[in-house]
Every structure is written in C-alpha cells, then in structure tokens.
C-alpha positions as a printed NumPy array, in Angstrom:
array([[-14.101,  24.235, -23.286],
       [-16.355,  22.09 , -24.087],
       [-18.39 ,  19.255, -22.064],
       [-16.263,  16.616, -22.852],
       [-13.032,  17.964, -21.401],
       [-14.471,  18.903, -18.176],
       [-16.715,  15.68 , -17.733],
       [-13.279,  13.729, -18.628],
       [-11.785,  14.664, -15.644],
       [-13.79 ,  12.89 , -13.573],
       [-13.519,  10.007, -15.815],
       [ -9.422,  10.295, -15.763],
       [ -9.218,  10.443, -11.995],
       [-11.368,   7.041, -12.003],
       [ -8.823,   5.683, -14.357],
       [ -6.085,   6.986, -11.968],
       [ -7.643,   5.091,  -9.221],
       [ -7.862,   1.848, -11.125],
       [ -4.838,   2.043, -12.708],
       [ -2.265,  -0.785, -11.052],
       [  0.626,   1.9  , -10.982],
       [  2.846,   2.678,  -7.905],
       [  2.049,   5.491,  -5.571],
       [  3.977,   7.764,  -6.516],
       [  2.735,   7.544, -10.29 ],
       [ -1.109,   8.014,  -8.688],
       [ -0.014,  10.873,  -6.504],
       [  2.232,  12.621,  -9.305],
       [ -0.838,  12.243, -11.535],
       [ -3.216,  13.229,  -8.876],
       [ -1.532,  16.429,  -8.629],
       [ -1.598,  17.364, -12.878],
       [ -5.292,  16.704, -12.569],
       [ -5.778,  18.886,  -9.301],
       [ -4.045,  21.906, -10.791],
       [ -6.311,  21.619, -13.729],
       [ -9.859,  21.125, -12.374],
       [-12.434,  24.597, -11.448],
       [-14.283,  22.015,  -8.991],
       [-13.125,  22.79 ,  -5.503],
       [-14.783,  19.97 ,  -3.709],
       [-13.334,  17.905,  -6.672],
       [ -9.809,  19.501,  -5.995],
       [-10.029,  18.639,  -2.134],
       [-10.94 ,  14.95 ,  -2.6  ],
       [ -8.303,  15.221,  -5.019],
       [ -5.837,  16.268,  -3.156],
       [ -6.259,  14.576,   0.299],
       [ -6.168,  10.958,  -2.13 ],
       [ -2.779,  12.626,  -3.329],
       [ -1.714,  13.495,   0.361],
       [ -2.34 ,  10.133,   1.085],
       [ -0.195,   8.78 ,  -1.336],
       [  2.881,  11.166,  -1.164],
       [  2.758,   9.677,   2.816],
       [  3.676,   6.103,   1.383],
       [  6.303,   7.518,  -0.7  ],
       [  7.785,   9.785,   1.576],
       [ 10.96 ,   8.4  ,   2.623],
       [ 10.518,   6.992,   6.447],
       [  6.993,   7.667,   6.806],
       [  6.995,   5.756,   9.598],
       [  8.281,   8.027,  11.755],
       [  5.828,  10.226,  12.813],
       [  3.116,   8.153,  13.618],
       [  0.76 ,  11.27 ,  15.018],
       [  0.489,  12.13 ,  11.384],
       [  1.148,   9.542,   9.445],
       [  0.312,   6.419,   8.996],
       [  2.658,   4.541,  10.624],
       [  2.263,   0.877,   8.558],
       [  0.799,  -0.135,   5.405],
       [ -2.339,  -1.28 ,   6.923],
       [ -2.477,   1.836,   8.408],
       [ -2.109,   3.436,   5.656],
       [ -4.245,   1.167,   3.959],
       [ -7.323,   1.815,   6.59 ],
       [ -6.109,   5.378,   5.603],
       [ -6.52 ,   5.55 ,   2.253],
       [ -9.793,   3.225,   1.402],
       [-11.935,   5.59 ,   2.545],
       [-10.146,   8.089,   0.419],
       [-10.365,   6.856,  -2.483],
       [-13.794,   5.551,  -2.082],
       [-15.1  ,   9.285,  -1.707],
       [-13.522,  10.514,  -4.767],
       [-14.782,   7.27 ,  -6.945],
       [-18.069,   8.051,  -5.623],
       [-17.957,  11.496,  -5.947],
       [-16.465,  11.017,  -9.891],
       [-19.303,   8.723, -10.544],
       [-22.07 ,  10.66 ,  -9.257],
       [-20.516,  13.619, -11.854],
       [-20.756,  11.429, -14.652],
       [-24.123,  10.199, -13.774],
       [-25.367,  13.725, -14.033],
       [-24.609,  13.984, -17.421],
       [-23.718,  17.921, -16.717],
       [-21.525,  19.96 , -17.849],
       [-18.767,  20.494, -15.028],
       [-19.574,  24.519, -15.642],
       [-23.156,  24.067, -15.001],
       [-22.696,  22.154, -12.123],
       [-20.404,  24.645, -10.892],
       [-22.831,  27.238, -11.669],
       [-25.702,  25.434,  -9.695],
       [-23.539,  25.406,  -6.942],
       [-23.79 ,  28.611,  -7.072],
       [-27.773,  29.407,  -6.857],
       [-27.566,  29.751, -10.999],
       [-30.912,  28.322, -12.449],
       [-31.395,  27.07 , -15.593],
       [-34.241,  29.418, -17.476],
       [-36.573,  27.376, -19.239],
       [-38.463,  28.979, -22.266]])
C-alpha cells in the first residue's frame, strides 16, 4: 500500500470529526476506520472516540450513571477531550509527512540506514 492510503486515514478520521453528522454516523464510521488501521495507539484513540459515541446512542444511557455519562453535558465534558486527542494525534501524523509503515516501524527501534 502505498503512502497515501495509510497517511489518509488520519486525514479521514479528521474529516469524521468535523463532519456535522449524528453520532451514530461518527461512531459507525469510527468503527470501519478502526478495523482498518495497523496503528494501535491510532486504533485506541479511535475507538474510545467511538465508545464515546455509541454511549449517546445507546438507548437510555442515562441509566447507569457510574459508567456513563449520565447527561449531554456530561457527555459532552466526556467526549471533548476525546476527540481533541485523536485530532491532535491525526495532525501530528500528517505533520510528519511519514509513511504510517515507517512510523510503525520506528516504533519499533527500526532505523532508517542512511548511505
């Protein structure tokens, strides 16, 4: 695969999060792009922001306050932070102008060999 379809999933979960859609849209897509990335810190911020939206869709959510949030400004408070992470974290991707394998790889103690 080549740069451009790994780099463009940071880019489509930034579009996610501006998108004006309903939660469930942003948590249904959410979960397509989680299945898809090889980043697992990626895939965590990824999936807590879809967590965090399946608990405003999930029918009486209200109800269990100990783990969910129990209004929308809870869930609001809930969910800025959230989001904020993964736009940063996104952003910071694309600013590296990497390859998501090589930034995997560095991860990983690789080193790039220079000639």
């Amino acid at each position: 695969m080549g740069r451009e379809n790994k780099i463009n999933e940071y880019e489509k979960a930034l579009v996610i999060l501006r998108e004006s859609s309903t939660p469930k849209s942003k948590n249904n897509a959410l979960i397509k792009l989680s299945v898809t990335t090889s980043d697992q810190e990626f895939k965590e911020l990824i999936d807590a922001a879809a967590r965090g939206y399946s608990y405003y869709i999930k029918p009486g959510y209200s109800r269990n306050a100990e783990t969910l949030p129990c209004n929308h400004t809870t869930w609001l408070e809930y969910m800025v932070p959230l989001k904020k992470e993964l736009k940063e974290y996104c952003e910071s991707m694309l600013a590296a102008k990497k390859p998501q394998w090589q930034v995997l790889a560095e991860r990983n103690g690789w080193i790039k060999s220079t000639p």
